[in-house]
N, C-alpha and C positions, 0 to 999 in steps of 0.2 A: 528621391527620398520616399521610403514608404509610406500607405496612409495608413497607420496605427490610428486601429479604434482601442479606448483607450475607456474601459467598464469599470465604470464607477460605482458603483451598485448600492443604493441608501437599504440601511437596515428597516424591515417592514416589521420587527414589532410591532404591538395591537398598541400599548399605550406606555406611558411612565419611563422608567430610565431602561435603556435598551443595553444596558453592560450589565449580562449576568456575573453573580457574586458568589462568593465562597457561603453557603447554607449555616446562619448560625453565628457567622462572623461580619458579614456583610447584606446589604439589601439583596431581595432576589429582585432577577428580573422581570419583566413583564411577561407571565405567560409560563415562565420555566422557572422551576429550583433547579440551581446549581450547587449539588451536595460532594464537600472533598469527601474520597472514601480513605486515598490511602497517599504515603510520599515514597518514588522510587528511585534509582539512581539510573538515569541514564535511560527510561523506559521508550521501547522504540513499537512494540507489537503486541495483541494482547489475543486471547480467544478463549472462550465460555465453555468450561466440562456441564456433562451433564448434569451435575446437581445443581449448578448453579455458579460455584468457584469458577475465579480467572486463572490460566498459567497467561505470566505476564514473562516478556524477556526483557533484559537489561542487556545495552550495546556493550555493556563492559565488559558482558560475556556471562552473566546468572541468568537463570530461568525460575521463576517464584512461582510459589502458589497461594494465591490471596482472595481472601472471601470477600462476599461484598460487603458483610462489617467493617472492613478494613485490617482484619489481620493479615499479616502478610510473613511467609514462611521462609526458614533459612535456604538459600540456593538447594535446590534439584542438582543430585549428585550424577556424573555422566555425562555431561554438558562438557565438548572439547574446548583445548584450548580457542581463542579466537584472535585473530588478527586486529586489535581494537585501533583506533585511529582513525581521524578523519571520519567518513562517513560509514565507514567500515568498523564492523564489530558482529554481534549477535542480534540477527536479524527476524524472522518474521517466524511467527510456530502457528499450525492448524492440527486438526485431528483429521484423524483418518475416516473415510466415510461411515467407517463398521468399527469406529471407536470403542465401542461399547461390547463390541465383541473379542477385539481385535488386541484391545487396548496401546492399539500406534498411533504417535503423532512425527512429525515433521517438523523439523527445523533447518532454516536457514544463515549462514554466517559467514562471513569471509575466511577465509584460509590463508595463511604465507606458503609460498615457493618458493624457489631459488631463485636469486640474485635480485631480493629485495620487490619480488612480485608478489602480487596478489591475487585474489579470486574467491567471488561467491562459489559457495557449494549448497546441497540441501540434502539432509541425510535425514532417514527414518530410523525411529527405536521404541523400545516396549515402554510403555510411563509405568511405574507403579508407584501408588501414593501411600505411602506408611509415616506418615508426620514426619520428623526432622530426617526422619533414614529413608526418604522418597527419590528416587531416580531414573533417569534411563536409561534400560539396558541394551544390549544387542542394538546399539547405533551405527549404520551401516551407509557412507555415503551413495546416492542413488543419481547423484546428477553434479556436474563441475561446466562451470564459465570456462568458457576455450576462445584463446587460450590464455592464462596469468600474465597479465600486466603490473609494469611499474603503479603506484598512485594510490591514491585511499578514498576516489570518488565513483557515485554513479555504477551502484552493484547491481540496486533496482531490490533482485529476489526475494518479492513480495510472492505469494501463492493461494492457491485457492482451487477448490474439489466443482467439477461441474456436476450433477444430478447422474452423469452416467458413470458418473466415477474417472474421469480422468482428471491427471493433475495438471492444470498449470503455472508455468511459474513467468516472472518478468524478470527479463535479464538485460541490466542497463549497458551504456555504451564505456564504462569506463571512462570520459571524459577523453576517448581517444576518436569520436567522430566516426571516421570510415567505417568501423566495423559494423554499423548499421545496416549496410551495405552487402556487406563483404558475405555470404554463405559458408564459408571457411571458417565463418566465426558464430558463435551461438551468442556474441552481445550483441546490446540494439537490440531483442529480438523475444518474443512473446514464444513460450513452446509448450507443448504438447507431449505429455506423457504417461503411460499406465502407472499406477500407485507405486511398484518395483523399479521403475525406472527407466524401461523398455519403452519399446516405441511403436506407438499405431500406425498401420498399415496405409494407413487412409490421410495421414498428414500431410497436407499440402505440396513438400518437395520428397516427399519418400524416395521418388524414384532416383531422386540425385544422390541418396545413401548420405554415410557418413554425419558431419554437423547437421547440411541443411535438411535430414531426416528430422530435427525433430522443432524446426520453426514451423509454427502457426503464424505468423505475421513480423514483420520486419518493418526497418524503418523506423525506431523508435529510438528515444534518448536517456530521461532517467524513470522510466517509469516505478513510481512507488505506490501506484494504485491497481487494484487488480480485483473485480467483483462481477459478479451474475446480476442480472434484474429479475425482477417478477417474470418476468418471458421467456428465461435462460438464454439471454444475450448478454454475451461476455462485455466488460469494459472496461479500459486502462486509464486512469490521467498520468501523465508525465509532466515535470521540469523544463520548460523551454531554456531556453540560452537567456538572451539579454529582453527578455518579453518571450512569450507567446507559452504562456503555460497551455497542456492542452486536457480535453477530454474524449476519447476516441471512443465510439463504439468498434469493435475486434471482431471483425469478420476474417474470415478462414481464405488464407493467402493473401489478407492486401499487404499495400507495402504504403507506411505512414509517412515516408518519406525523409528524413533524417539522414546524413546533414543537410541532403540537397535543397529541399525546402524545409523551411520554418516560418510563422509569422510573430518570431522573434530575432534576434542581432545574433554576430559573434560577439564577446564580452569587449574583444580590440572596437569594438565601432562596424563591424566589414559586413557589410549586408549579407544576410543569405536571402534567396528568391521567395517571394511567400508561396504557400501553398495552391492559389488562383493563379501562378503563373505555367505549373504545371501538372493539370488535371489527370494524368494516370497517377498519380500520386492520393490516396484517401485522404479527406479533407479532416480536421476534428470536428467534434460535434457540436464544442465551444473552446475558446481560447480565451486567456486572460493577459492584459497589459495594462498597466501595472501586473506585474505575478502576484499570485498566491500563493505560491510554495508548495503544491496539495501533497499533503502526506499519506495517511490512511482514505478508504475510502469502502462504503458500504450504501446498500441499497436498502432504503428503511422497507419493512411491510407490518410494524407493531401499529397498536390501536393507542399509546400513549399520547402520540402526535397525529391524530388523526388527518391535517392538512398537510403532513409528511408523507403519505403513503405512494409509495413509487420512487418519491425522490430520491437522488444520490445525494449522501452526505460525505461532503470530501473535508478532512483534516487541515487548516491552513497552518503553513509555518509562519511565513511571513506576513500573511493575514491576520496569524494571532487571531483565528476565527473559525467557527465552524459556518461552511458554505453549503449552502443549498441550494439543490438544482434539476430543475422538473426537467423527464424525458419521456418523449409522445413515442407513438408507434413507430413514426417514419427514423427516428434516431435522431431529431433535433432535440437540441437542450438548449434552455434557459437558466441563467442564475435567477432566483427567486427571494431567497434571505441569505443576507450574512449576518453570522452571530457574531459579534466581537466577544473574543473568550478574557482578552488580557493576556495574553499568553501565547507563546507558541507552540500550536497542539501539531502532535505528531502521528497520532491514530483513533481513529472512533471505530466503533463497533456496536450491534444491537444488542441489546440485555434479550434476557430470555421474556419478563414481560414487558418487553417494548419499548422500556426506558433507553438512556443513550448514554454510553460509557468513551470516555476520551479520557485519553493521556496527556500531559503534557509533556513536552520537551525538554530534554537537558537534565542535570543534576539537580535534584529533587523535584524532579518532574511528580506531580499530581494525576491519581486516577480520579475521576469525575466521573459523577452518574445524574443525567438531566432528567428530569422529570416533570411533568405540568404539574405547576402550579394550582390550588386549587380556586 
């Protein structure tokens, strides 16, 4: 029987009741205001334009445009149809690194196929915002999950710009296991690619062509986190199986090992081997059991939380918590605080001055915007 460590982790609040509250309708908590800004349907990913505005997406399949007052604008016209269901719908949006010039962003969604398949895609297109007649145009798919499977779980296609400008995206295992594995297949699989869609020279399997041209690391399961540190070192958390949520720091060609090790279960009971039983395998940097579900995930560097600075704040679903978790040079991580939200949060993100924006989960999911307390 495995020896499952089993982190329990006590909230380190300074003082008072440690369950932050709705700002106005409820106590704050110790240390932080928790202010609702807005109610959305279904909110799964959100990211900051320059003025300050969020475009937020709905898995329904809308993409809004909402200020931090909390107005919130009718669907962004140009948004395709989406394969909603399950954990599949309308996925994650970023801007382009020269937004501002460029005026392109990125969006992620599932797609139907034939004979009842599916698959994430991520297609870029021009934003322009003209109030209620705001959309995107020239949307152009630049990347597709290979190949479409049956099922509505485990899409992953979270994404994110590294400093030199290339994109990556997290492409889950589909709930099909092998493919993690498999080079044939771009699930399981963290990848690497120029903002068009092309593919760097320099990627890890180039020389093998074809799919495994465009994996940066493999061996992954449902990763829904996907962020840079202060250092420009990539990091993913993923969904373990029955235990063993993890958080990896993404180094260029490892392999995380999925399905073959986990230091979680299959859901039937059936052990899989943990991670220490077989060391070519990259270990994660921390794992949880009991899970936390991490959903969004961001690396603070604002002056609002000043005893935040470094750390990764990962979205809990099942935690109904924001979790925080200090990482040193050599790539160990520590959980530090867990927030209990009440709620199941599904994305956090950094405000432009520093404060801390979360969404929650599900139909009338809440935007939050944390703030210190004074």
């Amino acid at each position: 029987m495995r020896n499952t460590v089993f982190l329990m982790v006590a909230l380190l609040m300074a003082c008072g009741d440690s369950t932050p509250q709705v700002q106005g309708a409820e106590p704050k908590a110790a240390g932080i205001t928790v202010t609702r800004v807005a109610k959305l349907d279904h909110p799964w990913a959100m990211t900051f334009l320059p003025d300050g505005r969020l475009l937020v997406t709905e898995k329904t399949g809308q993409l809004r445009l909402v200020t931090q007052e909390g107005d919130v604008s009718e669907p962004i016209k140009g948004i395709p149809e989406v394969a909603y269901g399950g954990q599949g719908g309308l996925g994650d949006v970023v801007l382009a690194p020269d937004f501002e010039q460029s005026g392109l962003i990125y969006i992620s969604y599932a797609e139907a196929g034939s004979g009842n398949t599916r698959g994430a895609v991520v297609a870029r297109g021009r934003l322009s915002l003209k109030g209620d007649d705001s959309e995107i145009s020239d949307l152009t798919i630049i990347w597709k999950q290979h190949p479409k499977v049956t099922g509505r779980g485990h899409y992953g296609h979270r994404m994110v710009f590294s400093d030199e400008g290339y994109l990556f995206i997290s492409s889950g295992e589909r709930q099909k296991f092998t493919p993690s594995q498999d080079m044939d297949s771009n699930m399981g699989k963290i990848l690497r690619l120029y903002p068009d869609g092309t593919l760097p020279k320099d990627n890890p399997f180039a020389e093998q062509g074809a799919i495994a041209a465009q994996v940066w690391s493999l061996g992954h399961r449902n990763p829904l986190g996907l962020a840079f540190d202060g250092q420009g070192r990539l990091w993913n958390h993923e969904m373990g199986p029955a235990g063993g949520d993890e958080l990896n720091l993404v180094i260029k060609g490892n392999n995380y090992g999925y399905p073959t090790v986990s230091n979680g279960d299959h859901y039937s009971g059936k052990d899989i081997p943990d991670h220490d039983t077989r060391p070519e395998f990259a270990e994660p940097a921390i794992w949880w059991t009991p899970v936390i579900s991490p959903g969004g995930l961001v690396f603070y560097s604002g002056n609002e939380f000043p005893d935040w600075q470094g750390n990764a704040l990962i979205a809990g679903l099942s935690a109904r918590a924001l979790v925080r978790v200090a990482v040193d040079d050599s790539g160990a991580a520590t959980e530090v605080e867990r927030i209990d939200m009440g709620k199941r949060i599904r994305e956090v993100e950094q405000g432009p001055a520093g404060d801390v924006w979360l969404l929650e989960d599900g139909r009338g999911g809440r935007l939050l915007r944390l703030t210190a307390s004074p």
